[in-house]
MARMIDO-188603 format. One record per residue (C-alpha): x, y, z. Coordinates in steps of 0.1 Angstrom, whole numbers, plus 2048, in hexadecimal, padded with zeros to 3 digits. Layout:
XYZ
...
This chain:
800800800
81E817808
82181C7E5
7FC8267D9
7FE84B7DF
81B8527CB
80883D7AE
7F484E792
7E483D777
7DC85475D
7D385773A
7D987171C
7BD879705
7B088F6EB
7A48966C8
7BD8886AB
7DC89F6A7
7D38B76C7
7F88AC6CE
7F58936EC
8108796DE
8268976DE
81F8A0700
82688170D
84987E6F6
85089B70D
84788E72B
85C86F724
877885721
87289C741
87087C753
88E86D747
88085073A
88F85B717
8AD87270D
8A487B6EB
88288B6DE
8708796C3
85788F6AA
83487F6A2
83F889681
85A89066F
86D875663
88086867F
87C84A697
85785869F
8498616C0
8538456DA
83283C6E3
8298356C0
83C8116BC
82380569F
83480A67D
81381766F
80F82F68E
83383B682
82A840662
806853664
80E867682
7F385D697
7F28456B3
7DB8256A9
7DE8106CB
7E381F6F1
80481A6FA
80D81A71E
82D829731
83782A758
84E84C763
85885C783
85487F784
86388E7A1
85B8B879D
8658CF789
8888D979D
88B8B079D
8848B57C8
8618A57C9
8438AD7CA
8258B77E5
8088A07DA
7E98937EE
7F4879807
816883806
83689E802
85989F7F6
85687C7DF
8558737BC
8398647AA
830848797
81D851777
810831765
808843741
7F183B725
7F484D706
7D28466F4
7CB84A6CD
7B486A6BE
7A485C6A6
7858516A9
787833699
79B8256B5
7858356CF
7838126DF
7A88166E8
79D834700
78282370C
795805719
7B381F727
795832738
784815748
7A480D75D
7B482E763
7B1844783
7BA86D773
7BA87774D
7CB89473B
7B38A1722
7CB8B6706
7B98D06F5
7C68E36DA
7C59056E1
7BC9156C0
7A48F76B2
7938F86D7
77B8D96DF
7768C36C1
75E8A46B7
77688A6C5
77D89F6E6
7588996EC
75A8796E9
779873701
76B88B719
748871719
75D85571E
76E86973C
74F87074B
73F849742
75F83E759
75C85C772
78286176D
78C88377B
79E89D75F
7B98B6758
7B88CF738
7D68D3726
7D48F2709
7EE8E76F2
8008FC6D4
7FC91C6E9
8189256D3
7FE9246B3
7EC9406A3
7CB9436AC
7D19326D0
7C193E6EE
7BF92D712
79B944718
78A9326FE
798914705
788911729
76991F71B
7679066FF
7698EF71C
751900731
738906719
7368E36FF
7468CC717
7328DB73B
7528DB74C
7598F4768
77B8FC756
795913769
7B1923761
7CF919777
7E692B763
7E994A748
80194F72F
824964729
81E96D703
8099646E8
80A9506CF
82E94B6BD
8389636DE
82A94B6F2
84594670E
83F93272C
821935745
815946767
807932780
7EB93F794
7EC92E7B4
8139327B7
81195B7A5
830950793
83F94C76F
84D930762
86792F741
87090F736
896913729
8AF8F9717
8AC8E96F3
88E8D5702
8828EC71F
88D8D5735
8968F274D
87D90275F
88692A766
873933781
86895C789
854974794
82E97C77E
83D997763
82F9BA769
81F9BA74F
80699B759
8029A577F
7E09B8779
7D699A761
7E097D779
7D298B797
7B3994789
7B296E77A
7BF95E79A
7A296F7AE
78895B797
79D93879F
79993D7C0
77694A7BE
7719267AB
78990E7BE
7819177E4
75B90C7E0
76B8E87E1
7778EB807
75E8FE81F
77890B837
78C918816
77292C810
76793982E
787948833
786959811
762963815
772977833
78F98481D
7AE96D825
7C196280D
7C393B808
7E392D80B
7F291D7E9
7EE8FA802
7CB904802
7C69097DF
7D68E97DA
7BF8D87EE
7A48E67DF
7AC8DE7BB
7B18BA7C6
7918B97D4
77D8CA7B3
7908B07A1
78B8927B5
76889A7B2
76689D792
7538C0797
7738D1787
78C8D476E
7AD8E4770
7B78F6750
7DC8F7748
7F1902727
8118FE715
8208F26F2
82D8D16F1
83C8D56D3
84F8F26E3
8598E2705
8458F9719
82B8F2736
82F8CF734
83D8CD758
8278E376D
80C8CE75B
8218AC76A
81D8BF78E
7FB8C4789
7F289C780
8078947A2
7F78AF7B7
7D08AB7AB
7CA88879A
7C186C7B3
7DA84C7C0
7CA82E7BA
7C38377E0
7AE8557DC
79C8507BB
77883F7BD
77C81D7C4
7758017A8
7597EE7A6
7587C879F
73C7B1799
72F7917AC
71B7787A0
7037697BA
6E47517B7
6CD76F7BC
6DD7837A2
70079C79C
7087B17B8
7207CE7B4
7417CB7CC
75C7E57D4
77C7DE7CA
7937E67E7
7B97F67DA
7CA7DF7F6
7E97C77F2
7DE7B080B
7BB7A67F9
7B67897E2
7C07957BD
7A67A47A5
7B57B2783
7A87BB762
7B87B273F
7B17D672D
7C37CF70D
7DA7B16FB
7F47B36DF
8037946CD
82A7996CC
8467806C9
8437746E9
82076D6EA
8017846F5
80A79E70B
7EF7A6721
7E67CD72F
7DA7C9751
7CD7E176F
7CF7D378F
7B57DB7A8
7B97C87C4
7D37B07D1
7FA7AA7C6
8047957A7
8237857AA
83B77978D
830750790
8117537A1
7F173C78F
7D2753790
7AE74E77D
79C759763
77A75C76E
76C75C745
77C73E73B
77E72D760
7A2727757
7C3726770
7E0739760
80573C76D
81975D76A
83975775A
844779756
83579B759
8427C074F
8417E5751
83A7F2732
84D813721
83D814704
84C7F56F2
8647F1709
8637E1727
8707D674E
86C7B375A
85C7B277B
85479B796
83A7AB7AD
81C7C27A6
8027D07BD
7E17E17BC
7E18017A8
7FD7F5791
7F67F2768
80D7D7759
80F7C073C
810795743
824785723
819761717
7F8760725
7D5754710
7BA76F716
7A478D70C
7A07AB710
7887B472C
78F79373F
790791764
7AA77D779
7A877579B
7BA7677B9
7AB7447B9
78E72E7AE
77673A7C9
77475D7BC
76D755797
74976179D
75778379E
75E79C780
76A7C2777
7537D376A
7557D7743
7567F372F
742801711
7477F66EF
73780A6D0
7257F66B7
7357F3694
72780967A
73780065E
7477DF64C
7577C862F
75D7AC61D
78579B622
79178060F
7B0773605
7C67725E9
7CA74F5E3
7CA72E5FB
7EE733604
7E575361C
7C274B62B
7CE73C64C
7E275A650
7C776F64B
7B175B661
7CA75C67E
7D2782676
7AB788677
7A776F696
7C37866A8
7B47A96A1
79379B6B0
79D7926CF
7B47B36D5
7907C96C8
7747C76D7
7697E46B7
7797CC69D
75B7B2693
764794680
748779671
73D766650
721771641
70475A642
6F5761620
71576660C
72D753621
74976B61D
75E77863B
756798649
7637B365E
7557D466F
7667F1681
75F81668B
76A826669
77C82064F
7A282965A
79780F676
7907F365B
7AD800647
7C87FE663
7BF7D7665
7C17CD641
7E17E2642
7E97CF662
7E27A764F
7FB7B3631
8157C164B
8167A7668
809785654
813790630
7EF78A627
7E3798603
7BD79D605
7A07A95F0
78B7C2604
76A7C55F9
7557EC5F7
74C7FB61C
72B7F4625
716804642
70A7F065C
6E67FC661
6D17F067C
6AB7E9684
6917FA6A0
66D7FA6A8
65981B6B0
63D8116C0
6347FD6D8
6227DC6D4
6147C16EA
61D79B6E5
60A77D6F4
61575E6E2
6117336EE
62C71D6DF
61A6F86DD
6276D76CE
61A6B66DA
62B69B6C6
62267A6D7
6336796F7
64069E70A
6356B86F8
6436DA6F6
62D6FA70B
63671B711
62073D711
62C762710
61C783717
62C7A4719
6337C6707
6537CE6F3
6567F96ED
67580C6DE
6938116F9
690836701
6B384A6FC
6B484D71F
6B6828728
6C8821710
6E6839717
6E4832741
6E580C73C
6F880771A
6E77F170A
6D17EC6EC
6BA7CC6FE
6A87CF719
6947B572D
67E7BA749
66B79C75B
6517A176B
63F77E771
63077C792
61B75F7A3
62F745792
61D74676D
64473F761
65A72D776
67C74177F
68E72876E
67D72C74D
68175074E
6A8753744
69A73E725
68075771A
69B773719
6B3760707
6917586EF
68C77C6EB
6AE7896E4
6B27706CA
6A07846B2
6B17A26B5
6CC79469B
6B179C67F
69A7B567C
6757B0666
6817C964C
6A37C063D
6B07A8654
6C97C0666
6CD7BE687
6B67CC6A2
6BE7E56BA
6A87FC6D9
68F7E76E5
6867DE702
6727BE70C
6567BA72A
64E79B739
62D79D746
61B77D747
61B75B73A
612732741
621712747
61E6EE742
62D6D3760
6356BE746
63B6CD728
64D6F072C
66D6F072B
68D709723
6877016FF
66270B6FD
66672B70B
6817356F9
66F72C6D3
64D73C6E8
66075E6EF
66F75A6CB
65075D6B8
63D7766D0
65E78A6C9
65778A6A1
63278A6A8
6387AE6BD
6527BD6AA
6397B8688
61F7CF69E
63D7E76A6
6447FF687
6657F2680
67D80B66E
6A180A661
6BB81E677
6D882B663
6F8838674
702860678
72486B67C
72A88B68E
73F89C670
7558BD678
7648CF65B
77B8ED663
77F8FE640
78A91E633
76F939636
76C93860D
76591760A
749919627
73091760D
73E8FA5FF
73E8E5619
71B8EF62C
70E8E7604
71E8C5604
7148BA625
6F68C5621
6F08AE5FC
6FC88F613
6DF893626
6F38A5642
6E28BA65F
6F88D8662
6F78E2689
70B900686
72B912680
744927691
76393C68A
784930692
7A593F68C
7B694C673
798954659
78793165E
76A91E666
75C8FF676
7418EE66E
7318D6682
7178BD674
70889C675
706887656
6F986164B
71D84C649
70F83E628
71785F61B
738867625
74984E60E
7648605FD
75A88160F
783884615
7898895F0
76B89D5E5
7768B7605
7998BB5F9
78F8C15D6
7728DC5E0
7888ED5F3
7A98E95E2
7B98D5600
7B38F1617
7968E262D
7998BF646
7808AE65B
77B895670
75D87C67A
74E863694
73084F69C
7168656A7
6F984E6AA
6DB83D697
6C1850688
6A283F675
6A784264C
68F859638
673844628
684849603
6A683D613
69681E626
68880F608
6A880D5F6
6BC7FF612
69F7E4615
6A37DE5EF
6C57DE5F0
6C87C060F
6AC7A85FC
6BF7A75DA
6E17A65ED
6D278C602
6BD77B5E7
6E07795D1
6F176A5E8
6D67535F1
């Protein structure tokens, strides 16, 4: 335990090229984990976190890499923090991609971290995939810092950078420091609680000059440290009561109070710097040691149980003496064999202990376990709760729970959110000679993706696989030639569309067989209705089942049978055979035969009342959005809002940004954007860029629905 309060498990996200891999390239290097800076881009070895060749080669980071440093202050003396003074700090580091096709990468990193840096840049402000992280923050309750990046740009400014946070993310966003200079001027910072300036000097401002606020900002930083305070102290009552009566909080004070605002999750501390330029990367390093929570201090885990009257909810305690409970977040194959990502909760793993997989019910040994640096590593032998470390050579998958023995494997972590796929492909290979490579490569990417869908196509029987976007599916063919030298033919992109109901519609159905001896009896009655957006989003899911037999007309232990029944037929929907999604099933009444019910007979008797509801339901085809944002030059505003708008785009507005430019924001049906990168660069003559993620499911225009349904029966009668 002596360890846990100098531990902080945090995670680095934001929208793609807001500059996070660069700040954590620097932090590497301020921590002395690496003696030589590595650009993103640029033609050199690439950023160290990016180990992937293809990561090298695009500039963008494609899988979370993780990284453990010890950052000791900025004068290398320590560090006051929360439970402690004068020490360094353990920082277990996850650098998480941008992109949102890999969004599942931040999700995973989220679920099992305890603090988050969210990088901003400071002239593009919030963007669509900084919404996105900051939901997934706020799904995990993981407490935040803002970093403003590329102060040094034109166009950047911290104000609207916290007020971009404040006003379309509903953060209470304070400044915590200003700025010396603007822009290309931009110099170093002054921090507010402390009242002074710091430069950051040397070829890689790896020394921190520390003086006095400039004249010039006194008036400026006292008028901005007076609103700090005025925000922080409402997190300690005895803080503010002494500055209600005009007494100056202490900077320990304000410290406490930040942590507090944090912890809570109630605030977010706004910091600023360039990466790129070596400044106010170590103030923000003080900042993640003073406010973020140990594994101690940050809300406590919760588990799963499984017990004969149900799942209970347990607490996972951060404690080296309890039985072990850890969670597998991510695997990689390498040439040693999987390596397997895993938080600890509770407990201490030690290098040859046999633990259990509570999803397979399987004993494992530990042969060998590491820290990870990126792709590097450190052998270790022991690891306790509150660590993140990789096991080598061990069979699992990601999200799997392990445990200290074979008494505990009723107990689980929690899992995380995974998006449904939105859009897919045909794969198949060259020639004989390179399908079992494909099939393993395939095989592989599924069980390190929870996004990445792989399955044979009933009709057609061809292999197919789904993602989150196109670069998403790209990446993997890319992957199969790389890693397996696999050739393949990849077939158009297709859109995954879905099926709902609108209406609700009652069901009361008997399932009866009598064929000489038993017989078969089973009777249903409920209500199904659409899954209302707020269910849906509170409980993630697109099923729901509610029972609500009472007197005994079904027997408990035909119940689970009905539900598997009706969920059965949620793989194909009345219209076009896509897959149903949002409804929600009530279990209201039914009867039973002594003799001749059984598991079987409830489960064909809640099959058909299913299809006998769903046909009273007003079935529609759901199509999926993307949430599209174009920054363009003001000239070729026109042009864009005009092209959207032909895709069948819903234009939600538009706002100025720097430098004679403009944003657009708008959602539009994903079986429009194909080849919306080229047709931009050619209406705009390069100038404009955009990016795009899932936004949701909306139903399809009448005109739109019957071609889709026209489309599915021929493709479905041709491959019949």
């Amino acid at each position: 335990m002596k360890n846990l309060p100098k531990t902080r498990n945090i995670g680095i996200s934001a929208h793609i090229d807001s500059g996070k891999t660069t700040l954590t390239e620097r932090i590497l290097f301020y921590c002395d984990m690496i003696h030589k800076i590595e650009d993103v881009r640029g033609g050199g070895a690439g950023a160290t976190m990016d180990h992937m060749e293809l990561e090298k080669e695009k500039g963008i980071t494609i899988t979370s890499a993780a990284t453990t440093v010890t950052w000791e202050g900025i004068d290398k003396g320590g560090i006051t923090y929360a439970e402690g003074d004068g020490k360094s700090i353990k920082i277990n580091i996850i650098d998480t991609p941008g992109h949102v096709d890999f969004t599942v990468e931040v999700e995973r990193s989220l679920r099992v971290l305890d603090g988050a840096v969210l990088v901003l840049c400071s002239v593009s402000g919030v963007q669509a995939q900084s919404i996105t992280v900051d939901r997934q923050m706020k799904r995990y309750n993981v407490p935040r810092l803002a970093f403003l990046n590329k102060m040094d740009r034109m166009g950047a400014g911290a104000e609207k950078g916290a007020k971009e946070l404040r006003e379309k993310l509903h953060h209470n966003a304070v400044l915590m420091q200003i700025p010396i200079g603007a822009e290309e001027d931009f110099a170093g910072i002054v921090d507010l609680i402390t009242k002074k300036a710091y430069y950051f000097d040397g070829d890689n401002g790896e020394n921190v000059r520390i003086e006095e606020c400039p004249a010039e900002l006194t008036e400026l930083m006292e008028e901005k440290r007076a609103t700090m305070i005025d925000e922080v102290a409402a997190f300690d009552d005895d803080v503010m009561e002494k500055y209600l009566e005009g007494e100056e909080p202490s900077e320990e004070e304000l410290h406490k109070c930040v942590r507090a605002g944090v912890n809570s999750l109630e605030l977010t501390p706004v910091y600023m710097g360039s990466a790129f330029k070596n400044k106010g990367v170590q103030p923000l390093l003080n900042a993640v040691a003073r406010y973020l929570p140990s594994p101690l201090s940050c809300e406590k885990p919760q588990g799963i149980k499984e017990t004969k009257e149900g799942e209970e909810k347990i607490t996972l305690e951060p404690d080296f003496a309890l039985p072990l409970v850890c969670m597998a977040f991510k695997i990689t194959d390498e040439q040693f064999g999987q390596l397997t990502y895993t938080r600890i909760y509770q407990g201490t793993l030690t290098k040859g202990d046999s633990i259990w997989n509570t999803r397979t019910n399987k004993k494992i040994r530990i042969g060998r376990m590491v820290r990870m640096n990126s792709n590097d590593r450190e052998n270790i032998d022991v690891a306790g709760a509150g660590d993140i470390i990789a096991m080598v050579g061990i069979d699992c998958a990601s999200g799997d729970t392990f445990v200290a023995n074979d008494d505990m494997l009723n107990i689980s972590c929690e899992g995380m959110h995974v998006p449904i796929p939105v859009i897919e492909l045909s794969i198949k290979a060259k020639d004989k000679d390179t399908q079992a490579r494909m099939s393993k490569g395939l095989a592989r990417f599924k069980k390190e993706d929870p996004t990445f869908h792989l399955f044979t196509d009933e009709e057609s029987g061809e292999t197919r696989i789904a993602g989150m976007g196109e670069l998403h599916l790209e990446i993997y063919v890319e992957r199969l030639k790389r890693e397996y030298k696999c050739e393949v033919e990849v077939g158009a992109p297709q859109v995954n569309y879905r099926e709902t109901i609108r209406t609700e519609a009652h069901f009361d159905y008997t399932h009866k067989k009598q064929s000489g001896g038993s017989g078969q009896f089973g009777q249903v009655v409920g209500v199904l209705r659409p899954l209302t957006d707020e269910r849906r989003e509170k409980e993630d899911q697109n099923f729901s089942f509610k029972n609500n037999i009472k007197g005994g007309s079904i027997p408990t232990e035909f119940i689970g049978a009905c539900e598997k029944g009706f969920e059965d037929v949620m793989d194909k929907g009345p219209l076009a055979a896509f897959p149903l999604i949002n409804v929600e099933v009530d279990l209201n009444d039914g009867k039973y035969h002594d003799v001749d019910s059984s598991d079987m007979a409830f489960r064909i008797a809640s099959r058909q009342a299913m299809r006998q509801g769903i046909a009273k339901a007003d079935a529609v085809i759901l199509e999926p959005y993307m949430q599209v944002q174009v920054e363009t030059p003001d000239e070729f505003q026109g042009f864009v809002i005009g092209d959207l708008s032909s895709r069948r785009g819903l234009i939600q507005g538009t706002e100025a940004a720097h430098g004679g430019e403009a944003i657009i924001n708008a959602q539009v049906p994903l079986s429009e954007m194909f080849g919306y990168s080229t047709d931009l660069r050619s209406g705009s003559a390069g100038k404009a860029s955009y990016s795009m993620e899932f936004a949701e499911y909306k139903e399809c225009p009448a005109n739109v629905q019957a071609e889709v349904i026209k489309a599915r029966q021929e493709k479905l009668s041709n491959d019949d």
